[in-house]
N, C-alpha and C positions, 0 to 999 in steps of 0.2 A: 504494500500500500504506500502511495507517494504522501507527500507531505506540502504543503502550499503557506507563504504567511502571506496574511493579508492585512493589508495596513490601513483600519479603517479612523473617521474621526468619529469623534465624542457623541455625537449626534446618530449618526451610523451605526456606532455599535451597540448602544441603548435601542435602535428598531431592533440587531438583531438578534440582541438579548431577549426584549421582549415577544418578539414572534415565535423564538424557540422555546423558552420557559410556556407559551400556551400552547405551543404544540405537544409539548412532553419533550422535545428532544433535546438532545445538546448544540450547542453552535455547531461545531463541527457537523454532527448529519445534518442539521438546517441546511445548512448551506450547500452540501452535497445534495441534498434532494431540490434545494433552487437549481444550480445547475445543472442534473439528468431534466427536468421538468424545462426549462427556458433556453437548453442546447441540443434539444431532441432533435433529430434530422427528419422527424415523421411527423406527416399530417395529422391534425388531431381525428381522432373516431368522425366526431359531429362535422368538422369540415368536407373528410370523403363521404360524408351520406350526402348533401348536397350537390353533390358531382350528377349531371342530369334530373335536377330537379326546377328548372325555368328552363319548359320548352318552350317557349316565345324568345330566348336569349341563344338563338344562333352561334357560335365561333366562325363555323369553316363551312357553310351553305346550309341545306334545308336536309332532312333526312332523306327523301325522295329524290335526291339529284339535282335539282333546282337550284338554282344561282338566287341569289340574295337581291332583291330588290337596289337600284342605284341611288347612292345617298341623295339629299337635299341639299340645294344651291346652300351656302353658308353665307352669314350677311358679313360685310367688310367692317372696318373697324374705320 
């Protein structure tokens, strides 16, 4: 198991006191489970169940083969 210091301020390390003491854990897992949790390389569950759920939101044409209707004139500035 590797070893890391981190050098926090005063301010800083009272959040991480506190958020650890009401989780039950020590700073140390705190912190390891912030970063597994906010360095995950994977989509969350809830994000992939959205993956084709707005069939009116096209990317890459129509299911049927259909080309995508041609955008609208843009007004100039």
């Amino acid at each position: 198991m590797s070893q890391v210091t981190l050098y926090l301020d005063d301010e800083t390390d009272a959040l991480l006191a506190t958020a650890a003491e009401r989780s039950g854990l020590s700073k140390s897992r705190w912190v390891a489970q912030a970063i597994r949790h906010h360095a995950a390389q994977e989509w969350p569950q809830a994000c992939l169940q959205l993956a084709g759920a707005f069939p009116d939101f096209p990317l890459r044409g129509q299911a049927d083969g259909s080309t995508l209707p041609a955008d609208v004139q843009r007004v100039g500035f």
